[in-house]
C-alpha positions as CSV (number, residue, x, y, z in Angstrom):
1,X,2.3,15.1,-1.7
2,X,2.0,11.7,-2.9
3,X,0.8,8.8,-0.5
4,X,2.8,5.3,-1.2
5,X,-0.4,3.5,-2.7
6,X,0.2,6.4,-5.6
7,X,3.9,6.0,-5.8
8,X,3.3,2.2,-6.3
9,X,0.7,2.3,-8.9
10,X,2.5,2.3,-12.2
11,X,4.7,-0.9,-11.1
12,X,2.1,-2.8,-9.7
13,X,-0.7,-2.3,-12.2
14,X,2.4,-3.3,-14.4
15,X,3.2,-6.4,-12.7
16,X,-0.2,-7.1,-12.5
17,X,-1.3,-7.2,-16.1
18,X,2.2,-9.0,-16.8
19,X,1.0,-12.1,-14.5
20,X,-3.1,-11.8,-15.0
21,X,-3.7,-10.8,-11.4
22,X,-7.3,-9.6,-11.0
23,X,-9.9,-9.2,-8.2
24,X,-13.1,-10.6,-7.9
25,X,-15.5,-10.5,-5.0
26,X,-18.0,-12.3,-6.6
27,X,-18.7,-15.3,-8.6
28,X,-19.6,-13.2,-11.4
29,X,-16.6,-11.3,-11.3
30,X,-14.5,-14.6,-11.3
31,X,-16.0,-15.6,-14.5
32,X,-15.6,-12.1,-16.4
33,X,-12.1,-12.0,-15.4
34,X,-11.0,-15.3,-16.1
35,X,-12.6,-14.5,-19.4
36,X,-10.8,-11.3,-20.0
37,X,-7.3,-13.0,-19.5
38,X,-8.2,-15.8,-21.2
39,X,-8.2,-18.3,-18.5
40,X,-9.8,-21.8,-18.0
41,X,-9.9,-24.6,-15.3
42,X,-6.2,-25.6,-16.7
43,X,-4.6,-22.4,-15.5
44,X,-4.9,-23.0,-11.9
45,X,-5.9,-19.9,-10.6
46,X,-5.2,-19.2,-6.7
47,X,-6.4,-16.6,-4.5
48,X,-3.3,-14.5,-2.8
49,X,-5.8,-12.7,-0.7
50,X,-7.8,-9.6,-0.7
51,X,-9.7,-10.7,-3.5
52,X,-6.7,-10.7,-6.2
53,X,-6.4,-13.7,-7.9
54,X,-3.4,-15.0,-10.1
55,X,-2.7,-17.9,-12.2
56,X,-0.6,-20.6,-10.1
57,X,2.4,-21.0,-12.6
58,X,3.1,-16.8,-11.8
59,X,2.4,-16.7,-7.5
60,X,5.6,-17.0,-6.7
61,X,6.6,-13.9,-9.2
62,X,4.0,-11.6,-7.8
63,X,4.6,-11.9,-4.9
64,X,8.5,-11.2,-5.0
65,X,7.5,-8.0,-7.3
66,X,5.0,-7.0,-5.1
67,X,7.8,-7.0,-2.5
68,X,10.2,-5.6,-4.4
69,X,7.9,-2.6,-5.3
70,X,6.5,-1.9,-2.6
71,X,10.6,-1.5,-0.6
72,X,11.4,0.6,-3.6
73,X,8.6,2.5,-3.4
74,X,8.9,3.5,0.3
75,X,12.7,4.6,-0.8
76,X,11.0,6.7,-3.8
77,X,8.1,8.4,-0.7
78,X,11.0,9.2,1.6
79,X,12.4,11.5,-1.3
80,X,9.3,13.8,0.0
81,X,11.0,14.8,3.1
82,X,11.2,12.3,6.3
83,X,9.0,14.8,8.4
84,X,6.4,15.4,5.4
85,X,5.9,11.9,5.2
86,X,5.5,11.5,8.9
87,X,2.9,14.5,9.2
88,X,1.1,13.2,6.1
89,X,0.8,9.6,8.1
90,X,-0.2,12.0,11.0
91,X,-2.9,13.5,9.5
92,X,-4.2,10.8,7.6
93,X,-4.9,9.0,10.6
94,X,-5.8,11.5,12.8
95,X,-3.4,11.3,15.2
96,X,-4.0,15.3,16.4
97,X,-7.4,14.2,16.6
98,X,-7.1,11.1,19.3
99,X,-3.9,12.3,20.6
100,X,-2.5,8.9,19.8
101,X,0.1,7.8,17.4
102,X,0.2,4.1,17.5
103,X,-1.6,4.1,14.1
104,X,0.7,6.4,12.6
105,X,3.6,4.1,13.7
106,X,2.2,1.0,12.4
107,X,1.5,2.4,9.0
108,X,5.4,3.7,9.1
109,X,7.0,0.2,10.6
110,X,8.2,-0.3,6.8
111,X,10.0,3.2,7.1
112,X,13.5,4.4,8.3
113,X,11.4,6.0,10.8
114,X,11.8,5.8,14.6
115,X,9.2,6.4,17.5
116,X,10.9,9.0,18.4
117,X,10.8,11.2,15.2
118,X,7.2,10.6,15.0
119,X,6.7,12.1,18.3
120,X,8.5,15.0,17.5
121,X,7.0,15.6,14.8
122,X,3.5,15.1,16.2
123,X,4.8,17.4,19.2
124,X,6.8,20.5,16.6
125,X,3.2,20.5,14.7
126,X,0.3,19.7,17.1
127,X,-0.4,23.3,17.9
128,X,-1.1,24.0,14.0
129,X,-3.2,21.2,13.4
130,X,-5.3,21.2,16.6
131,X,-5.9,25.2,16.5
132,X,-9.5,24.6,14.9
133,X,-11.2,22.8,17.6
C-alpha cells in the first residue's frame, strides 16, 4: 500500500523542477543550489518554509500546485480502500500501541474520513494488531 507522500511524488518533484524549488539547510547548500538552477541575487529567491526555497516570480504557482496535488492525491490514496487507508494511518502512528487515535485523526483531517470510522476501524482490528504483546 502506498502512503500519500508516494502518491504525490511524481507531481511534485514535477512542479518542483518546473519552478526551481530546492532545499537548503545550510549556507553551502544555498549556494550549490542557486548554482544548479542558474540563479543570482536578481531572481529573488524566498523561502516557503521547511527549507524549500523558490524564485519569487513562481511562489504564488507553487504553492497553488502544491495544493492542487496534494487534494488530488488524497482522491488518488482513497482508491486503496477507505478502511486500508485508515489502518495504514493506524499503524503508522501506533495508535494500537498508545491506545489513542488523536494522531491518526490529525494526519486524516484532509480525508472524507469521520471520527467515527476511525474508531471502528481501530476497534474491528485492535485484537489483531495488539495479539503480540
Amino acid at each position: 500500500m502506498k502512503y500519500l507522500s508516494q502518491i504525490m511524488e511524481k507531481n511534485q518533484t514535477a512542479l518542483f523542477e518546473k519552478n526551481k524549488v530546492f532545499f537548503a539547510f545550510s549556507n553551502d547548500q544555498f549556494k550549490e543550489n542557486m548554482e544548479k538552477h542558474n540563479l543570482t541575487k536578481k531572481d529573488k529567491v524566498v523561502k516557503m518554509g521547511a527549507g524549500m526555497f523558490c524564485p519569487l516570480a513562481n511562489a504564488k504557482e507553487v504553492n497553488e500546485q502544491l495544493d492542487i496535488i496534494y487534494k488530488q492525491s488524497i482522491k488518488e490514496d482513497m482508491k486503496q480502500g477507505k478502511d486500508k487507508v485508515i489502518l495504514r494511518e493506524l499503524s503508522n502512528h501506533e495508535c494500537f500501541y498508545t491506545g489513542d487515535v488523536t494522531d491518526c485523526v490529525e494526519k486524516l483531517k484532509h480525508y472524507p474520513i469521520t471520527y467515527e470510522e476511525i474508531l471502528k476501524v481501530y476497534r474491528k482490528n485492535y485484537d489483531k494488531m495488539t495479539e503480540w504483546y
